[in-house]
C-alpha positions in Angstrom: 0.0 0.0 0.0 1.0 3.2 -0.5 2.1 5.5 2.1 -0.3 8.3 3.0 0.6 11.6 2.0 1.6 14.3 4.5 -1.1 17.4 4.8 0.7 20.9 5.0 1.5 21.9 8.4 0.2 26.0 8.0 -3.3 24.7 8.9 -4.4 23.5 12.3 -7.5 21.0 12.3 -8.7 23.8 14.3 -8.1 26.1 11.1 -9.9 24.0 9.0 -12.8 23.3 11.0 -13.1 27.1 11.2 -12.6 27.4 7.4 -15.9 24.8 6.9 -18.4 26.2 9.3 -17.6 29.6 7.1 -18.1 27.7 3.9 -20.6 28.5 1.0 -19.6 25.4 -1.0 -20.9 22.4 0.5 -18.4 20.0 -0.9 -15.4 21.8 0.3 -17.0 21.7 3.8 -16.7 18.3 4.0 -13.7 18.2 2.2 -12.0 20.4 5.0 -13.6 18.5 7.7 -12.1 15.4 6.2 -8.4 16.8 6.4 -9.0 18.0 10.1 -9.9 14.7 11.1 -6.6 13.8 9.7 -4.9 16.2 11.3 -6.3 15.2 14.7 -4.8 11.8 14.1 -8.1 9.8 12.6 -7.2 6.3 10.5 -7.2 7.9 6.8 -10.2 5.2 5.5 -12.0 6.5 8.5 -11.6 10.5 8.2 -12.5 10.3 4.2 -15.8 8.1 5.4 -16.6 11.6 7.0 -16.2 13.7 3.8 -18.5 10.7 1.7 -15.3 9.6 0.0 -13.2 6.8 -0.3 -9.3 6.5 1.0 -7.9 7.3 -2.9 -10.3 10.3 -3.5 -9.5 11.7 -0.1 -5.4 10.8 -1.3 -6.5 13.1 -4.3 -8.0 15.8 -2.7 -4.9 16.2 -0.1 -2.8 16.8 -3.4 -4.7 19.0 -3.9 -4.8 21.0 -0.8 -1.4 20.7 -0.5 -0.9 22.6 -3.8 -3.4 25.1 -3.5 -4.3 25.4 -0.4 -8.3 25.5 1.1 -9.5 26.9 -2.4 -8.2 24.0 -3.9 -11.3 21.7 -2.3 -13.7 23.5 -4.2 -15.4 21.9 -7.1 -13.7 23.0 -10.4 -16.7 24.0 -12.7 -16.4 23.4 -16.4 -16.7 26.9 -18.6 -18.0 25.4 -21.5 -16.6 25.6 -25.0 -16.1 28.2 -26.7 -18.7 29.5 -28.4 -18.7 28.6 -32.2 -20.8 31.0 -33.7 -20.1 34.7 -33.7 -22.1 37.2 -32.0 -23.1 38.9 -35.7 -23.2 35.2 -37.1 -26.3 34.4 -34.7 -28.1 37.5 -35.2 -27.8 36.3 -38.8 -29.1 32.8 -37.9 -31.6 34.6 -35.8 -33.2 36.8 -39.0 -33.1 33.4 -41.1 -35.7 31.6 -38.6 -37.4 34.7 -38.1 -38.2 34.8 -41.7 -39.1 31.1 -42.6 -37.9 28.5 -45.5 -38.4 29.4 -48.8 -40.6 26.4 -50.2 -38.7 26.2 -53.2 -35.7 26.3 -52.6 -35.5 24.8 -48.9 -38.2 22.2 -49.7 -40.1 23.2 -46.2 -42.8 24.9 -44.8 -41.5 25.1 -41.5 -38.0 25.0 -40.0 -37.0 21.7 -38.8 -33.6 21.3 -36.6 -31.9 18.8 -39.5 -32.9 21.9 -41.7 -31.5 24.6 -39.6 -28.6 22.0 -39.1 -28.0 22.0 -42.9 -28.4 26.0 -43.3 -25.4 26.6 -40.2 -23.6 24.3 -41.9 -23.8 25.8 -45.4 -23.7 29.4 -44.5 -21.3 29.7 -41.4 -19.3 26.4 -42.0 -19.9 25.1 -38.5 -21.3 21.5 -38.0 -23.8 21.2 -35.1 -25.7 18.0 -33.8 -29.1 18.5 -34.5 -29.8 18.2 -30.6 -27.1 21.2 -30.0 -29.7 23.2 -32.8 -32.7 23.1 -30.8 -30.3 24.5 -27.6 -29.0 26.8 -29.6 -32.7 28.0 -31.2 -33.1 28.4 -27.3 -30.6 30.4 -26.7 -31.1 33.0 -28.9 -35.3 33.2 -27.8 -36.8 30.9 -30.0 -39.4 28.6 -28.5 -40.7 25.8 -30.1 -44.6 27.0 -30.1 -47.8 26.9 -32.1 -48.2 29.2 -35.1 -51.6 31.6 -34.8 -53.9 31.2 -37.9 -53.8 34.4 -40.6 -56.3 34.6 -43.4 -54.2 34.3 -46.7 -55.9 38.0 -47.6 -54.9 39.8 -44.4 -53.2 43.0 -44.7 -51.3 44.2 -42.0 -50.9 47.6 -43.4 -55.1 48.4 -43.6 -54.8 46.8 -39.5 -52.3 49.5 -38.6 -53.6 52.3 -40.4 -56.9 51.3 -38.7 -55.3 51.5 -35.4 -53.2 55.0 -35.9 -56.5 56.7 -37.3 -58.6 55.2 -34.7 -59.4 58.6 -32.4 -60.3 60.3 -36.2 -62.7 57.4 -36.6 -63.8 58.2 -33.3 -64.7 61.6 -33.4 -66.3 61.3 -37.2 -68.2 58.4 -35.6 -69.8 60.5 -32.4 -70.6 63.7 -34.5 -73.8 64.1 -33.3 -73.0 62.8 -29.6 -72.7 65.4 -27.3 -69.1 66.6 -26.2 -69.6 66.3 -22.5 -71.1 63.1 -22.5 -69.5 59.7 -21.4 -68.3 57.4 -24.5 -67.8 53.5 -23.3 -65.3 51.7 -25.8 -67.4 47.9 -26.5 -66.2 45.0 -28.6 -68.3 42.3 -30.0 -67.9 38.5 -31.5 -69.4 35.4 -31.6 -68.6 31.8 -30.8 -69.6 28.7 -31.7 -69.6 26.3 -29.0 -71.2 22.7 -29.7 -70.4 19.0 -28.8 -67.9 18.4 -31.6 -65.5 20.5 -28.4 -61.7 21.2 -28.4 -58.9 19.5 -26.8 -56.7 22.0 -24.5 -53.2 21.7 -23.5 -52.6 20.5 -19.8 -49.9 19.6 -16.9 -48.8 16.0 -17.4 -45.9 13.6 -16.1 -43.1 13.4 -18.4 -43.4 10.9 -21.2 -47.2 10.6 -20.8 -49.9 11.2 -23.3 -53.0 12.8 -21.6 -56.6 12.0 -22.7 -59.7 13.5 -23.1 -63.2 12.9 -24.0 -63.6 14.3 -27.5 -67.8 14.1 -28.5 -68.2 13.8 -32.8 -71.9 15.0 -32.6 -73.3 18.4 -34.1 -75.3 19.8 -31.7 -74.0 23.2 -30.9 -75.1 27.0 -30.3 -73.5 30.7 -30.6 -72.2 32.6 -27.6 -73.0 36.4 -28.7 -70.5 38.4 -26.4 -69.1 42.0 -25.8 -66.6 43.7 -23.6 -66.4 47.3 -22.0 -62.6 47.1 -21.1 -62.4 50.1 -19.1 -65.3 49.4 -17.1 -64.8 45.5 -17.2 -68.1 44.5 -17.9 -69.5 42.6 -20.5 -72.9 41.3 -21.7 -73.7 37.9 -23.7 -76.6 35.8 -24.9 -76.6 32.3 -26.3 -78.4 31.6 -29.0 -79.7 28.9 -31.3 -78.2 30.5 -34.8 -75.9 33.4 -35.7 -78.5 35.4 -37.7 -80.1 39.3 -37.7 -82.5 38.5 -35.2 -80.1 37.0 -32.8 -77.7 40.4 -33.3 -80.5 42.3 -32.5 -81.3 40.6 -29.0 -78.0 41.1 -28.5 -77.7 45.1 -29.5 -80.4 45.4 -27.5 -78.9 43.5 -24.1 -75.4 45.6 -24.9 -77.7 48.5 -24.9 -79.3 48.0 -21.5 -75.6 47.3 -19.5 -74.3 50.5 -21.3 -73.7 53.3 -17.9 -76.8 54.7 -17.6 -75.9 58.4 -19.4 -73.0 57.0 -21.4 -73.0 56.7 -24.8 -71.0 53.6 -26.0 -69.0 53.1 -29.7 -69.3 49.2 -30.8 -66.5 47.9 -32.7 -67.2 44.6 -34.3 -66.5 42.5 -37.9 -68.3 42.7 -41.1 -69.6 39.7 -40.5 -73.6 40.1 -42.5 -75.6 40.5 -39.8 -73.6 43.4 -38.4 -74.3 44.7 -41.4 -77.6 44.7 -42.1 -80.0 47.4 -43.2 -82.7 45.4 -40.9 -80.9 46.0 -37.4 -82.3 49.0 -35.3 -79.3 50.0 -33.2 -79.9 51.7 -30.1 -79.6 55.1 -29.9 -77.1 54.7 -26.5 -74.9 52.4 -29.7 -72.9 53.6 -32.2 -71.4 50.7 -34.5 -67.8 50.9 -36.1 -66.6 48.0 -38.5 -63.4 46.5 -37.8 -61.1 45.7 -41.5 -61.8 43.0 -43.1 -59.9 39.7 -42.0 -58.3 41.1 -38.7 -59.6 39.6 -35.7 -56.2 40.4 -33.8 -58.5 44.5 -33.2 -61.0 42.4 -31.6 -60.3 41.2 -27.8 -63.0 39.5 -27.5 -61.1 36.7 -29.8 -59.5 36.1 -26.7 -62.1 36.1 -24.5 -63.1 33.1 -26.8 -59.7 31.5 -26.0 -60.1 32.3 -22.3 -63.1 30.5 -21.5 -63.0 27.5 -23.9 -59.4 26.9 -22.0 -60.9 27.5 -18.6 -64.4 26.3 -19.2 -65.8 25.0 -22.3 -63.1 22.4 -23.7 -62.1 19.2 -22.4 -65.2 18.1 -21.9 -68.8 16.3 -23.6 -72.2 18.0 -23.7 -75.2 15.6 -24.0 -78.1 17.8 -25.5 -78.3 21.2 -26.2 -79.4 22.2 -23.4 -76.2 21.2 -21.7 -74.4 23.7 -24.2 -76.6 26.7 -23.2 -75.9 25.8 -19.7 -72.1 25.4 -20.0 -72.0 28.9 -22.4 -74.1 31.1 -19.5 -71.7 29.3 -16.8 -68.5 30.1 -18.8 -69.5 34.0 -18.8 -70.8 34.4 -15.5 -67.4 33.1 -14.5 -65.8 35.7 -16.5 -68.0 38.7 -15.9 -67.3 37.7 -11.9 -64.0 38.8 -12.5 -63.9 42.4 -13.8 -59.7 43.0 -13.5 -59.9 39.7 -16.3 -62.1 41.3 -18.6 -60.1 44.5 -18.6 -56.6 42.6 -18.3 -57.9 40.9 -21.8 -59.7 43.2 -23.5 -57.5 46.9 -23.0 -56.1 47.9 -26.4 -53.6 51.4 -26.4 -54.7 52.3 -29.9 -58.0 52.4 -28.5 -58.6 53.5 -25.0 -56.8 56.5 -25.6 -56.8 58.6 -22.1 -58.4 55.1 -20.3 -55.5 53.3 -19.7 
């Protein structure tokens, strides 16, 4: 066997005892407390038992110390490589993911890694793994995450314009509203909610595969709602179809949760019965169309998303009845919590001096 090594003499066990109680590294605590039981004399196999350590890893760690002293017995973290990629190079990399394949001459719709893989490779010259791609798509804040439908017709220029030409719209809208009176900002959709129901996302243990009940039947119903952001209110009706008379009822129920004295400006989409000739709006209501294809202006497209993952998905609905029941549940839940409605629904372009 070999003989032990001898500690340096500069430190008493006292010293080191000291040293440990006064540690922020656990492992050189018991590294140090290991060495002072040697130093008080302790069989070698017995003092590294103390430190979690066999006799040769305790031999190692006195070299160590012997060399370097008590900093030596801290653990000796790894830096890493060095980075492969320039700093310029990955906002390069960056713009290319940001802007998408190029069907023809990537041969994808979407980014995969072993595509990214292939583009590093022939525009920097670096080879990744295609595991090290996805850390490095990380890296540089890019979630893998669900894409948000667009109509193929959207333009985001008409949405913006829209938005920066809002208060003009505004005050050619309320012309013959008087100055001093109140104006409530509303927005207005519908949903369709039925047994053929959605499948939401949910906490699960790692490498399972949740289910849910997912009904195939028909049977469904619209959910009529609108929002007053600023005063976080709302008012709804479910209905059997998504026609004039049903956007009447529910002009008229907007019309009576209006502040009494308030006058209130109602934007919603062109959707044909919003536009009808055979709708009497209230005279407390004043209608502005949204652009074409743009439901991103209307909040209440998330108010949608809200309560179907809170409420309305997941889950089977025998009759139509059950539907109605479950829609009228859904809001009352929401319209119990005002700060929700006006956390969802506040937009800057257009709550001007509300926010």
């Amino acid at each position: 066997m070999a003989a032990a090594v001898k500690l340096r003499t500069d430190y008493t066990a006292s010293d080191l005892r000291r040293l440990a109680a006064g540690s922020r590294h656990a492992n050189q605590s018991r590294r140090l407390l290991s060495l002072a039981a040697v130093l008080d004399g302790m069989d070698r196999e017995q003092a590294a038992r103390i430190g979690g350590m066999d006799r040769q890893t305790l031999r190692d760690w006195v070299h160590r110390f012997n060399e370097q002293g008590p900093d030596g017995l801290k653990d000796i973290r790894a830096k890493g490589g060095v980075a492969r990629l320039t700093a310029e190079q990955l906002r390069a990399f960056g713009e290319i993911v940001e802007t998408g394949p190029d069907r023809a001459r990537d041969g994808v719709v979407r980014w995969r890694r072993i595509d990214l893989k292939r583009v590093i490779e022939e525009r920097f010259g670096v080879v990744y793994h295609e595991r090290t791609i996805g850390k490095l798509l990380k890296q540089i804040g890019f979630p893998h995450i669900s894409a948000r439908p667009r109509h193929p017709g959207q333009k985001v220029e008409t949405m913006e314009a829209f938005k920066k030409n809002f208060p003009a719209t505004l005050k050619a809208h309320l012309g013959h509203v008087r100055k001093r009176k109140p104006v409530e900002i509303w927005f207005q959709d519908e949903a369709r909610i039925g047994q053929k129901n959605g499948l939401v996302r949910q906490w699960a243990r790692r490498g399972t595969r949740p289910r849910q009940p997912a009904d195939q039947r028909y049977e469904s119903a619209y959910l009529f709602g609108a929002i007053c952001p600023a005063r976080g209110v709302g008012a709804a009706l479910a209905m059997p179809f998504a026609d004039t008379a049903a956007m009447q009822a529910h002009l008229d129920e907007i019309s009576r949760t209006v502040a009494r004295g308030a006058h209130a400006v109602l934007l919603l989409d062109r959707a044909g019965w919003h536009t009808t000739d055979k709708l009497r709006v209230p005279k407390n209501i004043t209608l502005i169309l949204l652009p074409s294809r743009s439901p991103e202006l209307n909040p209440v497209e998330n108010v949608w998303q809200y309560l179907r993952a809170n409420w309305l998905s997941n889950r089977v609905f025998d009759a139509y009845p059950d539907i109605i029941e479950a829609a009228c549940d859904a809001w009352k839940s929401l319209t119990a919590t005002p700060a929700v409605i006006t956390s969802i629904g506040m937009r800057d372009w257009a709550h001007i001096g509300q926010l």
